[in-house]
TORPA-4810 file (N, C-alpha, C, O; in nm, 3 decimals):
<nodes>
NODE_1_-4.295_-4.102_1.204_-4.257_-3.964_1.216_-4.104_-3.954_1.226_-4.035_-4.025_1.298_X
NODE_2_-4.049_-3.834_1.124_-3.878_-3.838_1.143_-3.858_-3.768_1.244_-3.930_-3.671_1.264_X
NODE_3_-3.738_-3.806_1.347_-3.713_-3.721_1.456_-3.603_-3.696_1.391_-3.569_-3.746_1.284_X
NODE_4_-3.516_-3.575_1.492_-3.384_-3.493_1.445_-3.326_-3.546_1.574_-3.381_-3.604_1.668_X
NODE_5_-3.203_-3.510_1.554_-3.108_-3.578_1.660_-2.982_-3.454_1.608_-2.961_-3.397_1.501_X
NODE_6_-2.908_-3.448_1.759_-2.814_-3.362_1.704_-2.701_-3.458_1.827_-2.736_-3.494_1.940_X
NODE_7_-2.563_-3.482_1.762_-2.515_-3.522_1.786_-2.350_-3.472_1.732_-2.332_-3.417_1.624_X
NODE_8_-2.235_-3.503_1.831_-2.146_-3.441_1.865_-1.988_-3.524_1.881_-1.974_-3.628_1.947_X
NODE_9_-1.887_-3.461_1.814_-1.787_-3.597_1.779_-1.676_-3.494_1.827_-1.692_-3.381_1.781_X
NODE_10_-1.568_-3.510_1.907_-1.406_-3.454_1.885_-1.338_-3.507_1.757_-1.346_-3.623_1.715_X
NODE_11_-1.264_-3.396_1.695_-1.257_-3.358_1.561_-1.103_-3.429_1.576_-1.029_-3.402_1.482_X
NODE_12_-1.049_-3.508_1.676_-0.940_-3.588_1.667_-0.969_-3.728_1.674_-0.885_-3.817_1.658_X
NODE_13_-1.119_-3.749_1.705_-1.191_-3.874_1.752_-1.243_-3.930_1.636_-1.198_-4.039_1.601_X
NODE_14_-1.344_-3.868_1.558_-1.401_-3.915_1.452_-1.463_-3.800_1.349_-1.583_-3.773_1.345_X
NODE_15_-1.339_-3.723_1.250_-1.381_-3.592_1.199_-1.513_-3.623_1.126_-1.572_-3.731_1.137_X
NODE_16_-1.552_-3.525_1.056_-1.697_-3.521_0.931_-1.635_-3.578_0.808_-1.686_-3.666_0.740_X
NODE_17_-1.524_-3.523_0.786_-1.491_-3.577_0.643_-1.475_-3.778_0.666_-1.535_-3.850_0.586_X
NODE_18_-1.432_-3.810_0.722_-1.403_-3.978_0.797_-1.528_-4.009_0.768_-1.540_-4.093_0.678_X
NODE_19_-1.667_-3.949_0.837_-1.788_-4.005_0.840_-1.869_-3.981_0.657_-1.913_-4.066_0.579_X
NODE_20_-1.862_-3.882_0.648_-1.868_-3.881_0.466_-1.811_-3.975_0.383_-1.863_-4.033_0.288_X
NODE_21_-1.708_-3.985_0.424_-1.623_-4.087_0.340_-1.643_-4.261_0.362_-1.596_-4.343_0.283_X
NODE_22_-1.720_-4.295_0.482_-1.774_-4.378_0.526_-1.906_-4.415_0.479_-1.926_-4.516_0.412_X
NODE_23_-2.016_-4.315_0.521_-2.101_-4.290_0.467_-2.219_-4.329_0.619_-2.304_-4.257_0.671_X
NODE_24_-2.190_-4.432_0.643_-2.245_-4.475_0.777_-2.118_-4.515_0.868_-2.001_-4.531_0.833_X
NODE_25_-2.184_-4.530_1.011_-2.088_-4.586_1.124_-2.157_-4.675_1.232_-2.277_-4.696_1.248_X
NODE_26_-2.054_-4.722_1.299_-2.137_-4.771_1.452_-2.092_-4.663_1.546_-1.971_-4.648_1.531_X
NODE_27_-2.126_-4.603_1.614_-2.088_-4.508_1.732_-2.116_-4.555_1.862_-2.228_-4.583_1.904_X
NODE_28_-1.997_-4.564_1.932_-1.957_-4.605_2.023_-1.851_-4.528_2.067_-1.764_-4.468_2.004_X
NODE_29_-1.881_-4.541_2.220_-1.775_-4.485_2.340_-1.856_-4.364_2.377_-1.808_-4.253_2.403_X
NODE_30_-1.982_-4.396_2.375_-2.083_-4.265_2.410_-2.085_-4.300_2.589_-2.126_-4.405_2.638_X
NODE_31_-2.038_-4.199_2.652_-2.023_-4.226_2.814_-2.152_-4.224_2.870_-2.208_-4.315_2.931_X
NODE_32_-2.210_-4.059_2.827_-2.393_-4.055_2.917_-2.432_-4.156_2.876_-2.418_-4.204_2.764_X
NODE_33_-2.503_-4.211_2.995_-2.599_-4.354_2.960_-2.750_-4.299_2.902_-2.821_-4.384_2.847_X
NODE_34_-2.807_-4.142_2.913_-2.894_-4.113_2.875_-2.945_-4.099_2.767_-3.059_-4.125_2.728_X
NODE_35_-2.783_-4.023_2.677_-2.795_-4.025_2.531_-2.719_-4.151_2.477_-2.720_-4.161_2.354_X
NODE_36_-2.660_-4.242_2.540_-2.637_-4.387_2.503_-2.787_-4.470_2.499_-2.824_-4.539_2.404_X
NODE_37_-2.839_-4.456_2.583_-2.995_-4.525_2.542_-3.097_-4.480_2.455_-3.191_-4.537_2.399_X
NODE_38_-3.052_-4.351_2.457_-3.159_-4.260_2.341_-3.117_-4.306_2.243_-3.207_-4.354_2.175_X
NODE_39_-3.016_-4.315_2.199_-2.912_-4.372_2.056_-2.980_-4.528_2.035_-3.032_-4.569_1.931_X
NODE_40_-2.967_-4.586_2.135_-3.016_-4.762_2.083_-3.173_-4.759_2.070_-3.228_-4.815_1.975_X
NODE_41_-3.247_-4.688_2.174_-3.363_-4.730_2.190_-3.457_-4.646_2.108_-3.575_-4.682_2.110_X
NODE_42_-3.422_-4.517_2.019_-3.535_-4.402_1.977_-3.481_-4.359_1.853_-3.552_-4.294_1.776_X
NODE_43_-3.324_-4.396_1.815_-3.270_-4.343_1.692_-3.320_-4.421_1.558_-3.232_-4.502_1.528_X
NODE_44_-3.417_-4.426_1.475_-3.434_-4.526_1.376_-3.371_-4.442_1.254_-3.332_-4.325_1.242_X
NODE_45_-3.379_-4.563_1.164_-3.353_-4.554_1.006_-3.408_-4.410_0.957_-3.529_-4.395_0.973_X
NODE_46_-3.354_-4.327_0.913_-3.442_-4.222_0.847_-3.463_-4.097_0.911_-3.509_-3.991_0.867_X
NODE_47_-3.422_-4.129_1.025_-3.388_-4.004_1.130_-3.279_-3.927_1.091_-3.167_-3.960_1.053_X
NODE_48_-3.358_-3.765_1.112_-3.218_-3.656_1.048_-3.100_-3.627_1.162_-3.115_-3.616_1.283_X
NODE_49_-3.003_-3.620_1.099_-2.890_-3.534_1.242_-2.800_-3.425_1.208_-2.731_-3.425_1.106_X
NODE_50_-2.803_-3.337_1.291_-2.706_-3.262_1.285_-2.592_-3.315_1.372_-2.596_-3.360_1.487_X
NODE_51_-2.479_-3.296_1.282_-2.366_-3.335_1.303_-2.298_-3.234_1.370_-2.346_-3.125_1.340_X
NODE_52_-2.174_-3.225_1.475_-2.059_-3.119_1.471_-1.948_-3.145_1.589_-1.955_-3.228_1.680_X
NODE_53_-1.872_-3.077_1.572_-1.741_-3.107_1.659_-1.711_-2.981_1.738_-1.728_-2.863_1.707_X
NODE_54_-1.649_-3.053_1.878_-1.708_-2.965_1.965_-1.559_-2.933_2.040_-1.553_-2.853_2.134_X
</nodes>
């Protein structure tokens, strides 16, 4: 089953165009340990996200 994930970047930290142009990333320097474990332990391959800067 695809889950959605919405997830959130400072636009001096790591803009949208950077991540487009990348295409993938590793993301790191996520402080909550809640959505730091949600990220390792529940995020798979194929999962949708909304992206945005906050």
């Amino acid at each position: 089953m695809v889950k959605y994930w919405l997830m959130k970047s400072e636009l001096n930290v790591y803009p949208w165009d950077k991540l487009v142009a990348d295409g993938t990333t590793h993301w790191d320097g996520v402080r909550n340990y809640q959505a730091r474990n949600f990220m390792r332990d529940k995020m798979k391959l194929g999962d949708l996200v909304l992206f945005y800067h906050s």
